[in-house]
C-alpha positions in Angstrom: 39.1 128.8 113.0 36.2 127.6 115.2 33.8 125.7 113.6 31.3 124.9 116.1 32.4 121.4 115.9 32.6 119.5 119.1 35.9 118.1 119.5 36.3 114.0 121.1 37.4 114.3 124.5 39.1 111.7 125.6 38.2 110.8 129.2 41.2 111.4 131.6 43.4 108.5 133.1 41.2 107.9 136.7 44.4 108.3 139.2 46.7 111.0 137.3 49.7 111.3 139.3 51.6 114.3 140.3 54.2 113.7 137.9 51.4 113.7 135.0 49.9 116.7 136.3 53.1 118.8 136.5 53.8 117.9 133.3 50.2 119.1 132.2 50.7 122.7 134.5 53.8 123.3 132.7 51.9 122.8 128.9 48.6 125.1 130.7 51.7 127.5 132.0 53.1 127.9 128.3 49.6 128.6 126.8 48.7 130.8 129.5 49.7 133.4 127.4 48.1 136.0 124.7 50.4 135.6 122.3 50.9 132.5 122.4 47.4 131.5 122.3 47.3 133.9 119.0 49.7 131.9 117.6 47.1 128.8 118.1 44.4 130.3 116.8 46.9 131.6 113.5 48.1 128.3 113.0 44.5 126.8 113.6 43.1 128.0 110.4 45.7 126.7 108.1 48.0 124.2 107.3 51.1 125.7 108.3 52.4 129.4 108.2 56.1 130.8 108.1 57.2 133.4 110.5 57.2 136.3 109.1 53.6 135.4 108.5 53.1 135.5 111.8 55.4 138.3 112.7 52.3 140.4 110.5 49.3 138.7 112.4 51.1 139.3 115.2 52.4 142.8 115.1 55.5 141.6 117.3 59.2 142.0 116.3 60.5 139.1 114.8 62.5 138.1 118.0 59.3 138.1 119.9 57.9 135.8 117.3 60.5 133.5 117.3 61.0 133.3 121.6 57.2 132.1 121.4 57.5 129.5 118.9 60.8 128.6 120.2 59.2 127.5 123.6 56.1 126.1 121.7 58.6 124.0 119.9 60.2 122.2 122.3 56.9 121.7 124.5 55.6 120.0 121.1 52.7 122.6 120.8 54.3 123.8 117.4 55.9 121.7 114.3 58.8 123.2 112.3 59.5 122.3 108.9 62.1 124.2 106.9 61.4 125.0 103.4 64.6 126.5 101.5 65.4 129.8 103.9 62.1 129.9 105.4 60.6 128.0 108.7 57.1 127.0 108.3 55.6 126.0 111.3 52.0 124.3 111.7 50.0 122.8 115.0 52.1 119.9 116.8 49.6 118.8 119.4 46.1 118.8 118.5 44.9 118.8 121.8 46.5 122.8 122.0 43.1 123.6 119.8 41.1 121.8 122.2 42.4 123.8 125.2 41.6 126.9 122.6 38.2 125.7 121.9 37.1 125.5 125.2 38.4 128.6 126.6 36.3 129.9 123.2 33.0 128.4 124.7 33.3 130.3 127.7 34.1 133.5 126.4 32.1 136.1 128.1 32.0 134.1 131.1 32.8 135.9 134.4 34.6 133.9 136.9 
């Protein structure tokens, strides 16, 4: 949940190199997506939240649910933590909520 709260920015490395920012396009490229960004937002205002949690936010089949957070996974966006039959997943990569937050600020804005 937004909170009005400015988050620290940490000031970027002077001479990023392509390497650094194909890695970055490829974590913009993965939350360049509705869904996905959802799941942000979901996870945002809580701890953690299992998936068929989010299957009910979400209105997606379960598969659907799961391919996301699969991909967010292994970028690092997402944690997993299983807890007896369940998968619980919570916010991996802070910075994610930045990226949320700013897109939040300019909502409204035409480009």
């Amino acid at each position: 949940m937004f909170t009005g709260m400015k988050a620290k920015v940490q000031p970027c490395p002077p001479d990023l190199s392509i390497a650094d920012l194909a890695r970055m396009a490829k974590v913009l490229k993965l939350l360049a997506h509705p869904y996905r960004l959802k799941i942000v937002d979901i996870l945002e205002s809580k701890e953690s939240a299992p998936v068929h949690a989010l299957v009910e936010r979400l209105g997606l089949p379960q598969a659907g649910v799961s391919g996301h957070l699969k991909k967010m996974l292994r970028a690092g966006l997402v944690a997993a933590e299983r807890r007896g039959k369940e998968v619980w997943y919570s916010i991996g990569d802070r910075r994610s909520l930045t990226i949320l937050n700013c897109m939040r600020a300019k909502k409204g804005v035409r480009s």
